[in-house]
Backbone as JSON, one array per atom type, in Angstrom:
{
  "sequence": "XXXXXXXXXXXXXXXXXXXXXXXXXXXXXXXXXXXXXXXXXXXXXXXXXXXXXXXXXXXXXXXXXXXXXXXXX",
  "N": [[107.2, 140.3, 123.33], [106.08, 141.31, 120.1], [103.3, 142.0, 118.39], [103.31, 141.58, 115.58], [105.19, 139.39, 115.77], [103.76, 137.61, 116.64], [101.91, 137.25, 114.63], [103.98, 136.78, 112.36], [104.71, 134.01, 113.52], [102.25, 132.47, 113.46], [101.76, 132.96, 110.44], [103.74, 131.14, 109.59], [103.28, 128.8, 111.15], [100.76, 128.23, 109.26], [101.52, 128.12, 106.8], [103.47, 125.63, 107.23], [101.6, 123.9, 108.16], [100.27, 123.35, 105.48], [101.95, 122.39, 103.93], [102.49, 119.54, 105.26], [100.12, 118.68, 104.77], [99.69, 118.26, 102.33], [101.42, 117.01, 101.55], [100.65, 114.5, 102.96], [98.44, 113.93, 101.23], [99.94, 113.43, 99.31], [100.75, 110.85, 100.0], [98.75, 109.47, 100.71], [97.46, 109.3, 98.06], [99.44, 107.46, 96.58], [99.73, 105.49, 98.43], [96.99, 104.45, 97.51], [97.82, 103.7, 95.4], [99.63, 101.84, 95.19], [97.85, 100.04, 96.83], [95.91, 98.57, 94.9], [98.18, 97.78, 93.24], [98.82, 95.58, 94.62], [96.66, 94.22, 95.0], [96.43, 93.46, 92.12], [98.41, 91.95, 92.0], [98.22, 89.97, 93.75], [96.88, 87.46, 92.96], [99.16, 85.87, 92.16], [100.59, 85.44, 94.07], [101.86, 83.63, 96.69], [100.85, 84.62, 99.8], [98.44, 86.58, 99.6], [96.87, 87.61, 101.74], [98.74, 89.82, 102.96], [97.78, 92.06, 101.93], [95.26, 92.62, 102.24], [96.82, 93.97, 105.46], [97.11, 96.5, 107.91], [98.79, 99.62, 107.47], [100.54, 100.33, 109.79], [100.77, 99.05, 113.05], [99.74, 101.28, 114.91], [98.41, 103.0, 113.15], [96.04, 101.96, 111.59], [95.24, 101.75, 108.15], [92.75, 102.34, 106.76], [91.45, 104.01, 109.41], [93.98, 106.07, 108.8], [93.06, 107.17, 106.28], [90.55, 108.22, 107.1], [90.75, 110.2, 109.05], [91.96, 111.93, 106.96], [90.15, 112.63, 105.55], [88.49, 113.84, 107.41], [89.22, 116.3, 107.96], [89.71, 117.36, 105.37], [87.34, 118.8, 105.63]],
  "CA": [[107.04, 139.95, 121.92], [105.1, 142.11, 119.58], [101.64, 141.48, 117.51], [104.13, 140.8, 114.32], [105.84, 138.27, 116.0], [102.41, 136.68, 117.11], [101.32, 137.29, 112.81], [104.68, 135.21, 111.96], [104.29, 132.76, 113.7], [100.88, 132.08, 112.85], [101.93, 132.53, 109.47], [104.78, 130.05, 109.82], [102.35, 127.47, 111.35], [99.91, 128.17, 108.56], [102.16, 127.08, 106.13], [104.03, 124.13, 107.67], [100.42, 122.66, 108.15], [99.53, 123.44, 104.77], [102.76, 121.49, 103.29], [102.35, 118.13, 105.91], [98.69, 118.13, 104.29], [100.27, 118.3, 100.76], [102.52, 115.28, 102.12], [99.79, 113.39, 103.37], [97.51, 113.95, 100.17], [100.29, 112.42, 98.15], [101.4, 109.2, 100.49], [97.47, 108.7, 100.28], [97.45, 109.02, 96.52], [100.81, 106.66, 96.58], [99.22, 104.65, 98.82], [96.16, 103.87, 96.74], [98.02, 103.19, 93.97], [100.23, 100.37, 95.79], [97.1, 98.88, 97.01], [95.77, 98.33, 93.59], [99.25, 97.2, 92.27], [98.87, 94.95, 95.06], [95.28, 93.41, 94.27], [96.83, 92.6, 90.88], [99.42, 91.1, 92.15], [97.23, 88.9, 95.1], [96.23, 85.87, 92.86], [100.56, 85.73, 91.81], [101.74, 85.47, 95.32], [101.63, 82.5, 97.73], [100.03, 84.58, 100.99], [97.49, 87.18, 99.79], [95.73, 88.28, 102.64], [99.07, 90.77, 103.56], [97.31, 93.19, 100.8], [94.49, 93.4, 103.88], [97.26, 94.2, 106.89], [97.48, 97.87, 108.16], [99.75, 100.5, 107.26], [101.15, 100.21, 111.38], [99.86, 98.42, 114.4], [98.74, 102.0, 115.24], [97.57, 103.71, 112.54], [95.27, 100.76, 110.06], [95.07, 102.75, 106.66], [91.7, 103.08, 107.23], [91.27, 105.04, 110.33], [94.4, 107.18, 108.62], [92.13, 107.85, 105.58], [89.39, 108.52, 107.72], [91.44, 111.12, 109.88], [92.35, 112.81, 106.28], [89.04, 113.36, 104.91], [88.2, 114.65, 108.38], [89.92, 117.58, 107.85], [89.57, 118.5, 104.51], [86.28, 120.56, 105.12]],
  "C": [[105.91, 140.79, 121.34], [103.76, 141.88, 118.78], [102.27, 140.78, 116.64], [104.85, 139.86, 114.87], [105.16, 137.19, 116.37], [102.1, 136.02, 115.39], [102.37, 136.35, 112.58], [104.58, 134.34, 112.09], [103.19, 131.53, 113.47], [101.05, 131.8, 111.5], [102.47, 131.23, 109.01], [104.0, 128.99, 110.03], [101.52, 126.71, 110.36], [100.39, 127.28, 107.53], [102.71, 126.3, 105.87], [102.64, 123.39, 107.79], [100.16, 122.27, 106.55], [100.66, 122.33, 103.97], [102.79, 119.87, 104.11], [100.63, 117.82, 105.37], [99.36, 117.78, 102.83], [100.51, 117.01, 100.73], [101.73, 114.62, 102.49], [98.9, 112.74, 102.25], [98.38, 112.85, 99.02], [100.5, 111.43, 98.46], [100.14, 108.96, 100.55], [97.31, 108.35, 99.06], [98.4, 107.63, 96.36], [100.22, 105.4, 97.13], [98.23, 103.61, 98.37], [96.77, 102.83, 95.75], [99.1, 101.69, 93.93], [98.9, 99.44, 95.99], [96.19, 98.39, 96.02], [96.82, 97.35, 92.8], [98.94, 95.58, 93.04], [97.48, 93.93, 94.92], [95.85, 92.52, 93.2], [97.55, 91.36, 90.98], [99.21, 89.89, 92.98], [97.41, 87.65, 94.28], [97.72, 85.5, 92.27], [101.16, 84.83, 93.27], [101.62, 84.22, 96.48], [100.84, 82.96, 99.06], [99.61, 86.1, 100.88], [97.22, 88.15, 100.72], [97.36, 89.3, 103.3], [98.46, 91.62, 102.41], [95.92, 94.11, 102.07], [95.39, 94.39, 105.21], [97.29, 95.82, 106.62], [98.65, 98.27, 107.98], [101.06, 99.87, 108.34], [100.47, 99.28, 111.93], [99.04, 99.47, 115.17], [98.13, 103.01, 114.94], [97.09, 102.66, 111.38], [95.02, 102.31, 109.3], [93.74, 103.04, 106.89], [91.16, 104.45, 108.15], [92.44, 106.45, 109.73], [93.8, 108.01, 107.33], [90.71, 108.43, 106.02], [89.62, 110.26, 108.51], [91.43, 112.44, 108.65], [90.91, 113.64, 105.8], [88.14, 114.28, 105.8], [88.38, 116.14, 108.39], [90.06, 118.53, 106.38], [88.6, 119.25, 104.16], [86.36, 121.21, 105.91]]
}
C-alpha cells in the first residue's frame, strides 16, 4: 500500500470523526432541550423524578456530557 493510501485513509477517518461529533453536538443540543421541556412538564405528571433517570444504564447523560466536552479542546 502506498503513502496516498495511508493520506486517504487518514483523511477518510478525519472526516467520519468530524461528522459523529457533529451528531453528538446536536443529540446534546436535542437533548437539552427535552430536558427542559421536561422540567416544565414535572409538576403536570404523576411520577416526576423520571426527568432525573439516565439516558442508558450505561451511559447517565452526565458522564456522556462530560465525555463530550472532553474532547472539544
Amino acid at each position: 500500500m502506498t503513502l496516498n493510501g495511508y493520506d486517504s485513509a487518514f483523511e477518510q477517518a478525519t472526516n467520519e470523526r468530524a461528522e459523529i461529533r457533529m451528531e453528538i453536538e446536536r443529540l446534546l443540543n436535542r437533548g437539552e432541550m427535552l430536558d427542559k421541556l421536561l422540567e416544565c412538564l414535572a409538576p403536570f405528571v404523576s411520577s416526576p423524578q423520571a426527568v432525573d433517570a439516565p439516558v442508558t444504564p450505561e451511559a447517565p447523560q452526565g458522564e456522556v456530557h462530560h465525555e463530550h466536552q472532553e474532547h472539544q479542546g
